[in-house]
One Martini backbone bead per residue (centre of mass of N, CA, C, O) as a GRO file, in nm:
protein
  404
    1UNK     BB    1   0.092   0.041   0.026
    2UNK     BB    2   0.071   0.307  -0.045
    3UNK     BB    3   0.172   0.591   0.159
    4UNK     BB    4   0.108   0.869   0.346
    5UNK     BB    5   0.036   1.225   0.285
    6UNK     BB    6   0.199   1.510   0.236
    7UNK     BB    7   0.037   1.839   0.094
    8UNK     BB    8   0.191   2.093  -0.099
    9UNK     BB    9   0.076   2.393  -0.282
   10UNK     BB   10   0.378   2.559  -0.444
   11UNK     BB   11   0.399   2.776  -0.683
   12UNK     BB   12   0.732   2.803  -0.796
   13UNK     BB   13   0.925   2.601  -0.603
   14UNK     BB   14   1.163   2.510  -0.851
   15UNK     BB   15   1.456   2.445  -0.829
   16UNK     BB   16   1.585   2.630  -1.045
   17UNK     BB   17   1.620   2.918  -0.855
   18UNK     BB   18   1.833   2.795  -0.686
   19UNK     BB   19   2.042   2.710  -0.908
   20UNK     BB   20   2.040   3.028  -1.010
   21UNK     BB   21   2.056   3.165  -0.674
   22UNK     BB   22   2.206   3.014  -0.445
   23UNK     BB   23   1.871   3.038  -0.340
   24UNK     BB   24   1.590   3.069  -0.223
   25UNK     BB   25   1.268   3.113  -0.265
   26UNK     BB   26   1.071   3.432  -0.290
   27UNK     BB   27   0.748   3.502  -0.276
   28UNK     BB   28   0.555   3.661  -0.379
   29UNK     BB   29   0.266   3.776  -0.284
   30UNK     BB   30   0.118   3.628  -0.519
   31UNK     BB   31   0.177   3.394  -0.472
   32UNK     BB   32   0.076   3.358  -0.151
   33UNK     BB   33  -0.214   3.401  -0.234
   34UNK     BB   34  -0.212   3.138  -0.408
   35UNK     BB   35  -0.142   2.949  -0.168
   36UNK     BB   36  -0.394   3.012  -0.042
   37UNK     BB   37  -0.638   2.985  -0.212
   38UNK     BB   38  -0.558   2.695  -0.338
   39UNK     BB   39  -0.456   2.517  -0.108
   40UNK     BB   40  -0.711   2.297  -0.144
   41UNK     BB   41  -0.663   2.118  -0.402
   42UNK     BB   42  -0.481   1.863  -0.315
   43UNK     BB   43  -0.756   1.720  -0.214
   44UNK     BB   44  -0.874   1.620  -0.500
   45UNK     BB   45  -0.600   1.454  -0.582
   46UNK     BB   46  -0.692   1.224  -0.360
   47UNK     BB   47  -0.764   0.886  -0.300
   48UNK     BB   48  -0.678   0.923   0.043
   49UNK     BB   49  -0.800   0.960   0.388
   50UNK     BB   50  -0.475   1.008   0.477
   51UNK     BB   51  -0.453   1.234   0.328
   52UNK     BB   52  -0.287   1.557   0.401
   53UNK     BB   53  -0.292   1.924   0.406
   54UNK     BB   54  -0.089   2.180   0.369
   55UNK     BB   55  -0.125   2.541   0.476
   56UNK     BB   56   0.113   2.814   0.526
   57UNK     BB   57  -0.090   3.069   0.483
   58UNK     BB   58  -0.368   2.991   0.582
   59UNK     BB   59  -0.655   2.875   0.486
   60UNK     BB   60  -0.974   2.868   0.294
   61UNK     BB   61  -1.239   2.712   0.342
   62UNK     BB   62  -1.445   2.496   0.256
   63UNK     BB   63  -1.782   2.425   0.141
   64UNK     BB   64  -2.002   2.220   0.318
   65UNK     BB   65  -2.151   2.305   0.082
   66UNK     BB   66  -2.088   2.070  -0.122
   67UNK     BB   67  -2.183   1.794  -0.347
   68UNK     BB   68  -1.857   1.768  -0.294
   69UNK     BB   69  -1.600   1.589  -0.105
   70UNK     BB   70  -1.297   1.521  -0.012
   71UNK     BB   71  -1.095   1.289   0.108
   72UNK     BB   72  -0.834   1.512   0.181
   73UNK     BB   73  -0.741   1.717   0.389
   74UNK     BB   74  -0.641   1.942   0.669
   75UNK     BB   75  -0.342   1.976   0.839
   76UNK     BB   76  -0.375   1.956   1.201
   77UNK     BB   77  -0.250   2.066   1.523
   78UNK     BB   78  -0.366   1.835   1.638
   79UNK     BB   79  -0.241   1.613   1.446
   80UNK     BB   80   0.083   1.619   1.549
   81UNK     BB   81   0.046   1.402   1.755
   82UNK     BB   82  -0.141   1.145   1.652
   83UNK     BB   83   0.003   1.074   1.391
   84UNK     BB   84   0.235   0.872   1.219
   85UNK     BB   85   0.456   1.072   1.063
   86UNK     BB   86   0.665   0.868   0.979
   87UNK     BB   87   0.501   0.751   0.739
   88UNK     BB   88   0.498   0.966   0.578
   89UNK     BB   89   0.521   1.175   0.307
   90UNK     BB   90   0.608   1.419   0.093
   91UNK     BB   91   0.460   1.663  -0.173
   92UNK     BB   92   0.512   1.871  -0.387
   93UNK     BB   93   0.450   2.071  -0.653
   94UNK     BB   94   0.722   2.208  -0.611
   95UNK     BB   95   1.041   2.100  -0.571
   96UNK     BB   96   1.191   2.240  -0.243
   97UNK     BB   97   1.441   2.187  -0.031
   98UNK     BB   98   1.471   2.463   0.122
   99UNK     BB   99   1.158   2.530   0.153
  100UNK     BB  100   1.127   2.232   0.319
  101UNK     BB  101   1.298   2.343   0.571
  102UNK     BB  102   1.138   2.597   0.660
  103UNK     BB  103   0.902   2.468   0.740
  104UNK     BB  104   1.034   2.245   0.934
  105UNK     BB  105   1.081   2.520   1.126
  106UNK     BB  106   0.815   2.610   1.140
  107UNK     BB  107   0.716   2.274   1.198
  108UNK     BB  108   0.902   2.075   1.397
  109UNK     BB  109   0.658   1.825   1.405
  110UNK     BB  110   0.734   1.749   1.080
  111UNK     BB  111   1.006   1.622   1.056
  112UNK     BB  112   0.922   1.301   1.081
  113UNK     BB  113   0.886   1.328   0.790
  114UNK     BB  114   0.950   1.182   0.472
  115UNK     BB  115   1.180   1.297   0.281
  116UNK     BB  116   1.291   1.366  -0.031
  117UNK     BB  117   1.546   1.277  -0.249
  118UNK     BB  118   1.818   1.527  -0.338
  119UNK     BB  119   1.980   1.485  -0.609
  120UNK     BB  120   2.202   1.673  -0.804
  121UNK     BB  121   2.161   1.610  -1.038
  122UNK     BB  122   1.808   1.703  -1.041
  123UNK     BB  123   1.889   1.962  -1.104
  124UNK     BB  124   2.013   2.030  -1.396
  125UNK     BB  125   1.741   1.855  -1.509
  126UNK     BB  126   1.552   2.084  -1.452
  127UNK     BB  127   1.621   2.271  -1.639
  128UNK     BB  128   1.540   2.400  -1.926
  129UNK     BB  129   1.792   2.280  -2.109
  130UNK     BB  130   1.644   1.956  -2.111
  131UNK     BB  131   1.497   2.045  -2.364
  132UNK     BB  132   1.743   2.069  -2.581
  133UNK     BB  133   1.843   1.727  -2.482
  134UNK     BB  134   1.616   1.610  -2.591
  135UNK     BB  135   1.578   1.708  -2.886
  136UNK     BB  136   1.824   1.534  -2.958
  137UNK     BB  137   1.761   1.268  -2.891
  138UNK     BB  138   1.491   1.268  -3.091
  139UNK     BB  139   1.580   1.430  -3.351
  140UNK     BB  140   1.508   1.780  -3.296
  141UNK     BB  141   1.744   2.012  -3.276
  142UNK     BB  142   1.597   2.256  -3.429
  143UNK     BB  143   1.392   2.319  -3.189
  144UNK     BB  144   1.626   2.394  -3.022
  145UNK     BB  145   1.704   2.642  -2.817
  146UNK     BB  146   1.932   2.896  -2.727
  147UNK     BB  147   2.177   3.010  -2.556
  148UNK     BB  148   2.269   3.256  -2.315
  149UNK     BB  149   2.469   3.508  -2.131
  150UNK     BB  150   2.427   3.774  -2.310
  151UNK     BB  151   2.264   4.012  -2.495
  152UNK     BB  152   2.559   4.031  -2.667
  153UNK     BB  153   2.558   3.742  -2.796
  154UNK     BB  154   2.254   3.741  -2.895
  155UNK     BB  155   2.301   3.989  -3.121
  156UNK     BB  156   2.534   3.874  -3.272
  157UNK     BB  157   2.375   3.568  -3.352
  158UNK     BB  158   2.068   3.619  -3.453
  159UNK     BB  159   2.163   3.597  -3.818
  160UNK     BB  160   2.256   3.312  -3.779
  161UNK     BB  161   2.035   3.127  -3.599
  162UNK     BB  162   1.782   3.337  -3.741
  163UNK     BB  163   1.545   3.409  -3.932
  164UNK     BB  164   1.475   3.759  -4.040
  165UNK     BB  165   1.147   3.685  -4.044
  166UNK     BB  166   1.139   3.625  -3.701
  167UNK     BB  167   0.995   3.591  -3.435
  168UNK     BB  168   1.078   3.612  -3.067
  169UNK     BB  169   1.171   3.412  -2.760
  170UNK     BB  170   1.216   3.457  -2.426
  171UNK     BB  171   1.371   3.292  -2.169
  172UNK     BB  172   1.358   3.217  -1.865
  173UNK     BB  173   1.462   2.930  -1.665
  174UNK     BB  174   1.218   3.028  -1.445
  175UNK     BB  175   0.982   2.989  -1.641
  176UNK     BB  176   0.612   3.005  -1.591
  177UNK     BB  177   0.294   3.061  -1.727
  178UNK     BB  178   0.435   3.337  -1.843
  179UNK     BB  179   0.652   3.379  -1.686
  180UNK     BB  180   0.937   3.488  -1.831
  181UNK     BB  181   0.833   3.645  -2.140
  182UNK     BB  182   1.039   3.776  -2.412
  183UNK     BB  183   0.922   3.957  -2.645
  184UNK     BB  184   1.041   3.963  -2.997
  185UNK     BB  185   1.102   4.071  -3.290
  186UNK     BB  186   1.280   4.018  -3.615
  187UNK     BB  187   1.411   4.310  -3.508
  188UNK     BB  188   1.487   4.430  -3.210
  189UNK     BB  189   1.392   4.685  -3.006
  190UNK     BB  190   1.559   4.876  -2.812
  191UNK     BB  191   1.279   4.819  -2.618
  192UNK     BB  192   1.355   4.478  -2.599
  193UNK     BB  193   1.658   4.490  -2.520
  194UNK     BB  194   1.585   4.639  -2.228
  195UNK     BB  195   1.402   4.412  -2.140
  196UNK     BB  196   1.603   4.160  -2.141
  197UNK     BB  197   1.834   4.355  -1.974
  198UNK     BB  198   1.662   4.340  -1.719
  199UNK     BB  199   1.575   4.030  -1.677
  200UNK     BB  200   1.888   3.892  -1.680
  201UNK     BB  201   2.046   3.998  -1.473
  202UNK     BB  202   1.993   3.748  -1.218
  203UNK     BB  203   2.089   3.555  -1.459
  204UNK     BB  204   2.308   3.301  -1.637
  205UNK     BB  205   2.055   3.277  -1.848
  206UNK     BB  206   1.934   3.220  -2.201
  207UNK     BB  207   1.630   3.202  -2.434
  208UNK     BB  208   1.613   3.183  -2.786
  209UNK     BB  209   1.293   3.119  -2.977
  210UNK     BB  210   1.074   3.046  -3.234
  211UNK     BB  211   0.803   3.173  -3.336
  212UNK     BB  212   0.503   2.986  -3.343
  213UNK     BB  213   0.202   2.874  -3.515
  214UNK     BB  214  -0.029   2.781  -3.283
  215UNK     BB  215  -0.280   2.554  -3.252
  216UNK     BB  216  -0.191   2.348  -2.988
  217UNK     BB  217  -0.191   2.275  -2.668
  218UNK     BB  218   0.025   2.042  -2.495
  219UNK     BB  219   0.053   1.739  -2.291
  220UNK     BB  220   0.301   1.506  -2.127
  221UNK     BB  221   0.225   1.247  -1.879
  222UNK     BB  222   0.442   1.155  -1.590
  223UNK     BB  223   0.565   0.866  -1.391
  224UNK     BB  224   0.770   0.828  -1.148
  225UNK     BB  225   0.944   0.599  -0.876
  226UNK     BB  226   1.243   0.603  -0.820
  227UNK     BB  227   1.346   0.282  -0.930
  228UNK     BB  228   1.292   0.263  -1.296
  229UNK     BB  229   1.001   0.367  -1.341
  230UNK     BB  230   0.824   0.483  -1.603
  231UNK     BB  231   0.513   0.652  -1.668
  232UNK     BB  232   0.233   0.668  -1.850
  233UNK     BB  233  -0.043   0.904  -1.790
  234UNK     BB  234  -0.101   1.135  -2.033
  235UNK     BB  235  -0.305   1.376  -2.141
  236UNK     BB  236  -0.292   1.769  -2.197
  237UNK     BB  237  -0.549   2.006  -2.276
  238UNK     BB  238  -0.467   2.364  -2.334
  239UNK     BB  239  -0.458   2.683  -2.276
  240UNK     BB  240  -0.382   3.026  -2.407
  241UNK     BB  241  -0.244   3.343  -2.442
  242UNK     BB  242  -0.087   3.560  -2.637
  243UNK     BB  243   0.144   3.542  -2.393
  244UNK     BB  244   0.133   3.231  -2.264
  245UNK     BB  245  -0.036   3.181  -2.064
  246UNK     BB  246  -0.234   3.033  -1.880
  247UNK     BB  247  -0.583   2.906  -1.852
  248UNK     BB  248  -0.646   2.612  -1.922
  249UNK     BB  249  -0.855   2.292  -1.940
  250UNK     BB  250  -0.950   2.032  -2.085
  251UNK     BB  251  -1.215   1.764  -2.082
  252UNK     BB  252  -1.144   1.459  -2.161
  253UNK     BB  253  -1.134   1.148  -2.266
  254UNK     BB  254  -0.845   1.017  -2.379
  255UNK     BB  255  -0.941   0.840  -2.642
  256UNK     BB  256  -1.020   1.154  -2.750
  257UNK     BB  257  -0.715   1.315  -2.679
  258UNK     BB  258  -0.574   1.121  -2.888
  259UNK     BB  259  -0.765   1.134  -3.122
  260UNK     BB  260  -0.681   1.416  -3.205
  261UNK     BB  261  -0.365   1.429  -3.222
  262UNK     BB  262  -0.380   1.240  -3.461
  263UNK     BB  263  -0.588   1.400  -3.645
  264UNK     BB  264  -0.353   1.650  -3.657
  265UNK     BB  265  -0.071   1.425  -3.767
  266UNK     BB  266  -0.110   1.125  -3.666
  267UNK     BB  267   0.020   0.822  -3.545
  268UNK     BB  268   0.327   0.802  -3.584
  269UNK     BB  269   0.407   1.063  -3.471
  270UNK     BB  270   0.297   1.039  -3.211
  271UNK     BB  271   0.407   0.759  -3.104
  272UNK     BB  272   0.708   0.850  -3.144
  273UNK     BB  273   0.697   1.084  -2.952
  274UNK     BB  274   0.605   0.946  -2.678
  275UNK     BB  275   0.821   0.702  -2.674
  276UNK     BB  276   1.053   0.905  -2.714
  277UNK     BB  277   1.016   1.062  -2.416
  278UNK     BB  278   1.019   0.810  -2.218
  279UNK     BB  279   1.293   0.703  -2.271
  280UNK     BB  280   1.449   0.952  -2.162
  281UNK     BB  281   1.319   0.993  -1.871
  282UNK     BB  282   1.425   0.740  -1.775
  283UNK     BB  283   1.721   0.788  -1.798
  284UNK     BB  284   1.682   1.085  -1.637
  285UNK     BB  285   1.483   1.005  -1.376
  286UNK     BB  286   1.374   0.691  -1.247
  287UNK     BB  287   1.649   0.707  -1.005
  288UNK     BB  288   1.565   1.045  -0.885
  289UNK     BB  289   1.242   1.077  -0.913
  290UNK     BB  290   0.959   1.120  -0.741
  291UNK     BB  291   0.708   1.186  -1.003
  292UNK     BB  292   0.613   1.417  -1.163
  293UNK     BB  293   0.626   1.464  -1.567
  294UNK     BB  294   0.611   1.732  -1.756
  295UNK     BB  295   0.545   1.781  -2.144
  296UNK     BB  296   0.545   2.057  -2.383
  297UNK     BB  297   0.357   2.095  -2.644
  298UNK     BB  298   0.298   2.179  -3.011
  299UNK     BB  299   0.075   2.267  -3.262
  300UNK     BB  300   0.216   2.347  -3.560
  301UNK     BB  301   0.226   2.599  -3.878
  302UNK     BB  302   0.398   2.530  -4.174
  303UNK     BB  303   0.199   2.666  -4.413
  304UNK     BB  304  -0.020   2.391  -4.453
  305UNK     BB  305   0.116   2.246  -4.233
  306UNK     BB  306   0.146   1.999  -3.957
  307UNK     BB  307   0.288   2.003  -3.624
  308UNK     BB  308   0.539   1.878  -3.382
  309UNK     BB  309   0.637   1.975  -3.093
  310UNK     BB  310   0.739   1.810  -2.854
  311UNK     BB  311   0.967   1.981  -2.647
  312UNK     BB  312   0.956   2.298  -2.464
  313UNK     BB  313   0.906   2.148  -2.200
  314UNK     BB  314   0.977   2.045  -1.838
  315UNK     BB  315   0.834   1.915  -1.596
  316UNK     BB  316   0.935   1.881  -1.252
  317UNK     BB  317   0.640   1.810  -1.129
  318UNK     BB  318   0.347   1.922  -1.110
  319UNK     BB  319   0.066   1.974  -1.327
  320UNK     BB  320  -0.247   2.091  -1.435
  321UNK     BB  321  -0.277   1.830  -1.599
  322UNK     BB  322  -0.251   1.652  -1.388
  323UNK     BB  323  -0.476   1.753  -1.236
  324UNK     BB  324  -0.690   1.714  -1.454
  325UNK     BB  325  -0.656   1.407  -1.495
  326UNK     BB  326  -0.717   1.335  -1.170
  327UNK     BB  327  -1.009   1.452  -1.211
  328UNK     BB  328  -1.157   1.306  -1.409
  329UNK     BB  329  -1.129   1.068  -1.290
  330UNK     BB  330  -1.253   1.126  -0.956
  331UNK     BB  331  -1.498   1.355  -1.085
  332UNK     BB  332  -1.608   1.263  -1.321
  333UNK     BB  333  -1.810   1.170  -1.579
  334UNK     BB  334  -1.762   0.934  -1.812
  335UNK     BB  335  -1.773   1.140  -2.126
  336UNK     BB  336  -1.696   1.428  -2.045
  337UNK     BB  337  -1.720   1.761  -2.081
  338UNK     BB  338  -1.452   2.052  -2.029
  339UNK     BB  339  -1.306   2.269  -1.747
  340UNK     BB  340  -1.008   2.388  -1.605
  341UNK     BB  341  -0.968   2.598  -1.343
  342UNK     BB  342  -0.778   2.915  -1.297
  343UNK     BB  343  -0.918   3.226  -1.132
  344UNK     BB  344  -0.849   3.581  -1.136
  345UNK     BB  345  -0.855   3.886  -0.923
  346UNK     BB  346  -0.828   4.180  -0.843
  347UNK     BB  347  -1.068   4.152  -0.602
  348UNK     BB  348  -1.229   4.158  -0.335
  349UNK     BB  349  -1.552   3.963  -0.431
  350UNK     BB  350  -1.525   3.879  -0.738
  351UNK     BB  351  -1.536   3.561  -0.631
  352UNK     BB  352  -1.806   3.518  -0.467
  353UNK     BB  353  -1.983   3.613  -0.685
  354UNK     BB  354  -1.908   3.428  -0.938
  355UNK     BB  355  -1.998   3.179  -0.810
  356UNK     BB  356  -2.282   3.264  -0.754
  357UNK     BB  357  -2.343   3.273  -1.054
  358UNK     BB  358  -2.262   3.014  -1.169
  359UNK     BB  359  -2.433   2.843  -0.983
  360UNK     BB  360  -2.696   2.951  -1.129
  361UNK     BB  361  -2.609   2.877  -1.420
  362UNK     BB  362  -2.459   2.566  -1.312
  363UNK     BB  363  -2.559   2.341  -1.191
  364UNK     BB  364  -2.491   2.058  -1.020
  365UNK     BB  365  -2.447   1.741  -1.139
  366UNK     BB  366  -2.483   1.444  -0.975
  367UNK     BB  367  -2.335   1.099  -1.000
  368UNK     BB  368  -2.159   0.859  -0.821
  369UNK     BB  369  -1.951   1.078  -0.743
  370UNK     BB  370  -2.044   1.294  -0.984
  371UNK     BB  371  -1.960   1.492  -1.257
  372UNK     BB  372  -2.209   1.583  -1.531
  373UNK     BB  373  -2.308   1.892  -1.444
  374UNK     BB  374  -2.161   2.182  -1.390
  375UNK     BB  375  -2.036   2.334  -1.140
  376UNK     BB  376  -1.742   2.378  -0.924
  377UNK     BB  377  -1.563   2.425  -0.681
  378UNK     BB  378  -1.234   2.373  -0.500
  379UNK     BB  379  -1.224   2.676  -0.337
  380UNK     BB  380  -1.245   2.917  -0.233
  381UNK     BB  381  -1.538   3.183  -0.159
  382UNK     BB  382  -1.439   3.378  -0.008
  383UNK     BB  383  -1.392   3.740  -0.022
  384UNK     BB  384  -1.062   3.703   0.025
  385UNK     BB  385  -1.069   3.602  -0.258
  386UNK     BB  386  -0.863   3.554  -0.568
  387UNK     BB  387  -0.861   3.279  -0.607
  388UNK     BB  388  -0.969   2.972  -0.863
  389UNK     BB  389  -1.073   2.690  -0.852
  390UNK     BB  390  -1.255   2.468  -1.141
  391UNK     BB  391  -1.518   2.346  -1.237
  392UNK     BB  392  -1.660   2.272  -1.594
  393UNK     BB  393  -1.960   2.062  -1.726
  394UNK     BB  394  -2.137   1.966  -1.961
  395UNK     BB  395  -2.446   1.846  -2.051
  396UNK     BB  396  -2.335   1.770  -2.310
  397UNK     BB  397  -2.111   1.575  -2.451
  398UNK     BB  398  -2.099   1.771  -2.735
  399UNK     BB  399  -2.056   1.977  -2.549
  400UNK     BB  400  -1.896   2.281  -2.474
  401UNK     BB  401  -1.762   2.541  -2.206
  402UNK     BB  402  -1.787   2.835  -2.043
  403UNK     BB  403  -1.697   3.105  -1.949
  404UNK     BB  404  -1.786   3.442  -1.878
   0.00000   0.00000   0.00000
């Protein structure tokens, strides 16, 4: 029996910025704000009623009256002395060792958790430029990002590296969800050369590749177990905005993101391109970490063909996708089609309105402990809440839902 849980959702907290600022990463404001109002979300994500989910920024409750309520609970200072806690593993959204020692230093009676090993190979590995890596070995080196370590050996390489009517993307090593995005013109203009030697002050280096004509955002989901086997956990297809930033994910059965995927490149395509993700994740990462890895897919335009990117990014943490598929399974009713988001508000109380018009627009119903149509909350909508995840299914199988 898979040992029990502490679940900690900490978005921003991945390895990276610890490797490139040789300390640990401080979270602004806003990230603290959507760890305290989202901190309940990976309760959803669990299926065993002894997994506690800690949340150090402070918690706001979920609401009693929803028609469906998570296995996993909020890990109580009650239960710091009754629970077992050294039987359990930490587990967290984004894997960082310094800032779970900090943690632990500030629960001191939490020390006693299982610790995850975190074995100097897998920061390397963690960084953007695996996915660099990876396209060498699976045979598309031509799709992949070049590094930078100064703004000017980049405008020197500019016009070898790539064609000169081709809008360029710059990437900072630990961007993530559209942050850390300076897009730049075919052409860089003085004022995006000045906004990249700002971002970059910082970093000991950047990324910079084409853009590319994207018509779908994807992504492939794996799970290692850290004794030496990867596997294949499924797709997940989500939206992006113009910037780049995170919308949302898409709903519906494996079986059917399988085959739209087909039917936009192929079966050889997708096929050979996931089989090849796995076997290099095996080799890098199945023997040093134990949990969720995201590969970042994009099918792009290029004249009157679809193409598919295998791997813009690696992302070695929990993603949206896993969150996505994890919800999927566990509480929608099978063939149902929907949407996962998690939505922002500028003010408090903005959030409290929207879900009470949701709930009043799209009543959710439930059927065997499963969402089969309408809305749900999965955190707080308390006033003070400015962050928001929710589901959100379709009333009929063959039909998408919108959010207002």
């Amino acid at each position: 029996m898979k040992s029990p849980r502490i679940l900690i959702f900490n978005p921003g907290h991945e390895m990276v910025p610890e490797l490139i600022g040789k300390k640990p990463y401080v979270p602004p404001p806003v990230v603290r704000r959507m760890m305290r109002d989202l901190g309940s979300l990976p309760m959803w994500l669990a299926d065993n009623e002894q997994d506690r989910v800690l949340c150090p920024e402070g918690p706001l409750p979920l609401s009693e009256a929803l028609p469906l309520q998570p296995k996993a609970r909020e890990l109580l200072p009650e239960e710091y002395d009754t629970l077992p806690l050294s039987s359990y593993t930490w587990e967290m959204w984004g894997q960082s060792p310094v800032w779970l020692a900090a943690i632990q230093q500030h629960f001191p009676r939490l020390k006693s958790v299982v610790t995850p090993p975190f074995p100097q190979e897998l920061y390397d590995r963690s960084h953007r430029r695996e996915a660099a890596r990876c396209l060498k070995f699976i045979g598309h080196e031509a799709l992949a990002a070049h590094w930078y370590t100064s703004v000017e050996d980049f405008q020197s390489d500019r016009f070898l590296r790539f064609p000169a009517d081709t809008a360029l993307l710059a990437k900072l090593p630990a961007s993530s969800s559209g942050r850390g995005l300076i897009w730049l013109s075919s052409i860089p203009t003085p004022e995006e050369i000045d906004r990249l030697r700002k971002a970059t002050r910082n970093t000991d280096s950047f990324s910079v590749e084409k853009v590319l004509d994207v018509q779908q955002d994807w992504a492939a989901e794996f799970y290692s177990d850290g004794k030496g086997e990867l596997a294949f956990v499924g797709l997940s297809r989500f939206d992006t905005n113009r910037h780049g930033a995170y919308l949302g994910n898409r709903l519906a059965p494996q079986k059917e993101l399988m085959q739209t995927l087909v039917d936009a490149l192929g079966y050889d395509v997708v096929h050979t391109a996931l089989s090849s993700l796995q076997m290099y994740l095996q080799e890098r990462f199945s023997t040093l970490y134990t949990g969720y890895i995201g590969v970042d897919m994009v099918v792009y335009k290029d004249g009157e063909k679809l193409h598919l990117h295998p791997c813009i990014e690696i992302n070695v943490r929990y993603t949206m996708g896993v969150a996505a598929i994890l919800l999927y399974d566990l509480w929608v009713e099978e063939g149902r089609r929907g949407r996962f988001e998690v939505k922002s508000f500028r003010t408090e109380g903005e959030a409290y309105e929207w879900d009470q018009m949701m709930q009043h627009l799209h009543p959710p119903q439930i059927h065997n402990h499963r969402l089969c149509s309408g809305y749900i909350p999965l955190t707080s909508t308390a006033p003070s809440s400015r962050f928001l995840a929710y589901l959100l299914v379709s009333p009929e199988d063959k039909e998408s839902v919108k959010t207002q």
